[in-house]
N, C-alpha and C positions, 0 to 999 in steps of 0.2 A: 558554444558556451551556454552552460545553463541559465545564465542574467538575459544574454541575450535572447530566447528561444522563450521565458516568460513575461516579458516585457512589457508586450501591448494586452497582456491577458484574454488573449482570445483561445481557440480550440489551440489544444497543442496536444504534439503524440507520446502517447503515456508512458511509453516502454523507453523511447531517447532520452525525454526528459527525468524520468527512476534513472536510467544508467547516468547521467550527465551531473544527476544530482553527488550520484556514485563516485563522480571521477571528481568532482569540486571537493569534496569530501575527503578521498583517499589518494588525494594524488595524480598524477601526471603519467602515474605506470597503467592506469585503466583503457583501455582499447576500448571507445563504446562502441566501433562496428564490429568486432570481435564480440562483444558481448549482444550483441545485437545478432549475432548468425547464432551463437547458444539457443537464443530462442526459437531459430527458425528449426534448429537440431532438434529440437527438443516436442517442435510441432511435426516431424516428421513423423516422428515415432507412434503421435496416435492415429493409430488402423482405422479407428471407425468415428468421422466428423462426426458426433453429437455429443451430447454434454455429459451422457453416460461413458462414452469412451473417453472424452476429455481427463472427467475426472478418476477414471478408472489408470491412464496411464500415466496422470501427476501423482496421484493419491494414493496408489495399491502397489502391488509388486514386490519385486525385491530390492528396489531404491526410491521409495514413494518419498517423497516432499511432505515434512511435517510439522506440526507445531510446536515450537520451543518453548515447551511450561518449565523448564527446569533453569533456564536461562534467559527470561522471556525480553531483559532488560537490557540484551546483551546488543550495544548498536550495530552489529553486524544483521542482525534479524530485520532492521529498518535499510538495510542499505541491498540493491534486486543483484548486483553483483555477488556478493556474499550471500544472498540465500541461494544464487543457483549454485555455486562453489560447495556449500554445507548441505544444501536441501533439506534446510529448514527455516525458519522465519516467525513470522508473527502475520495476525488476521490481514493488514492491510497489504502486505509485501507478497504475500500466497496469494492473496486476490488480484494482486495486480499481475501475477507471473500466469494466472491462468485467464486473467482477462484477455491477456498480448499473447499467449501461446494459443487459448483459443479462438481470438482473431486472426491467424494466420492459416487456421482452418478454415475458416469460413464464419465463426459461431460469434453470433452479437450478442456479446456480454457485456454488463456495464458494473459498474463499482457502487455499493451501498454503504454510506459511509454510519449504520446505526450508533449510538453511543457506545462507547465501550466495547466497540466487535465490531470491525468492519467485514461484509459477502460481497458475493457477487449474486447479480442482478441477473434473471433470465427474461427480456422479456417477451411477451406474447405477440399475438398476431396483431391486438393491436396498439401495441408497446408497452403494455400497463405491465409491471412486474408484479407477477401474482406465485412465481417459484424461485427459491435462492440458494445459496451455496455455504456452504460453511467451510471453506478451506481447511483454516485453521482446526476444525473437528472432524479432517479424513475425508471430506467433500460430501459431508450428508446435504443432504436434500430436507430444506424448510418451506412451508406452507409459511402464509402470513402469522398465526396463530404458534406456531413453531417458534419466528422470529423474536416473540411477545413474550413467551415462555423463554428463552434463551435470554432476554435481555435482563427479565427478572430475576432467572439465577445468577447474575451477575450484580446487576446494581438494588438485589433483595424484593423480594415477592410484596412490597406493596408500594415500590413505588409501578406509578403510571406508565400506560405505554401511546405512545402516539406514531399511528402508522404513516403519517407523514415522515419518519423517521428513513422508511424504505423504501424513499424517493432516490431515484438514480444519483449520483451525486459528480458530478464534473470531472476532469482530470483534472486542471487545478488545482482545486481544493483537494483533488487525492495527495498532490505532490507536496501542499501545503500544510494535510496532517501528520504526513508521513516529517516531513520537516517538524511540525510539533512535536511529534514524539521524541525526534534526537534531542532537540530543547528543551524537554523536561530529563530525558537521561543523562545530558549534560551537566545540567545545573543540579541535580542531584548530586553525581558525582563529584561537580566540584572541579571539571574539565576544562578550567577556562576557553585554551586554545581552541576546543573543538569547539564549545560553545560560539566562540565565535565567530567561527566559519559559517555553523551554524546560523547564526541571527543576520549573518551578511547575505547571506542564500536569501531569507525567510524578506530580507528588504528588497530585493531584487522583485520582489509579486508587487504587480499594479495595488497599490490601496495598503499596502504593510509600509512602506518604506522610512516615513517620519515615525511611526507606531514601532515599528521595530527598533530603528536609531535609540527612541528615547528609554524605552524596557531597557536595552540591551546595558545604556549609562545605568540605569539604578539597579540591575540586577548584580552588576559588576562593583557597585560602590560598597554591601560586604566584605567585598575579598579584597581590593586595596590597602 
């Protein structure tokens, strides 16, 4: 169970806990060991352990995993079940499918959670991550200066960039944005139901749970 498995907010495994979030979300029909061997399938397939082959056989070919601009909002993109099913997704959900597939090669990747664009972390010999990933744009390859230029095409060329920004960033907190996300396409939408699976999930994390409860009554006191 996903409430139980975040509980005491320590290390937890990023790939069970995305599926688990998956099955809380969509049901009782989700196999998360079945979707759990998808990924080991799917780490078969790359030939050559390094981050060039990694990303060469999620990102190229003729069934590459890609980023949904055209549907970017669509909660299937936030949920790792449904992007291996469509093989497509969004920045945080492709980072996280090639963080777990390329851990199953060997390759230590971690998750950068920058504002508005979540990569993946490569890091060095002596851990500092100084090369990244861009799933979501076909797994180009960013220097730190790259990352800084990408974020300002996003949130406009003059605000600030602070490289503190492309600090590794936990799994938790990966599981906890990826959560954010449904809860704002929720309440967008106007989903009550799902919203509140949603917010139930989001109280389940050490340090949300009273913070959650009480959003969750005022967000809901509109639509009564």
């Amino acid at each position: 169970m996903f409430a139980e498995m975040v509980r005491d907010g320590g290390e937890i495994p990023l790939d069970r806990a995305a599926f688990l979030l998956s099955a809380s979300l969509g049901g009782p029909g989700i196999d998360v060991e079945r979707q759990m061997d998808r990924l080991d399938e799917l780490a078969a397939g790359v030939e050559e352990s390094t981050v060039e082959g990694l990303v060469g056989h999620l990102f190229a070919g003729s069934r590459p995993f890609v980023g949904d601009r055209n549907d970017y909002r669509n909660p299937d993109n936030s949920r790792l079940d449904r992007v291996v099913d469509r093989r497509r997704g969004i920045p945080i959900t492709l980072s996280v499918l090639m963080i777990e597939v390329g851990r199953r090669c060997g390759l230590r990747l971690v998750g950068v959670g920058m504002p508005g664009h979540f990569l993946v972390g490569v890091p060095g010999p002596t851990d500092r991550v100084r090369r990244f990933v861009d799933p979501f744009g076909g797994g180009r390859s960013l220097d730190e200066d790259g990352c800084a230029d990408l974020m300002r095409s996003i949130a406009g060329a003059g605000v600030g960039f602070d490289r503190r920004w492309l600090a590794p960033t936990h799994p938790m907190a990966i599981i906890e944005r990826m959560l954010n996300n449904l809860k704002g396409i929720h309440l967008a939408s106007g989903d009550v139901d799902a919203l509140r699976k949603v917010m139930t999930l989001r109280a389940s994390i050490p340090g949300l749970g009273r913070a959650e409860s009480d959003e969750f009554s005022r967000l809901m006191a509109p639509l009564n």
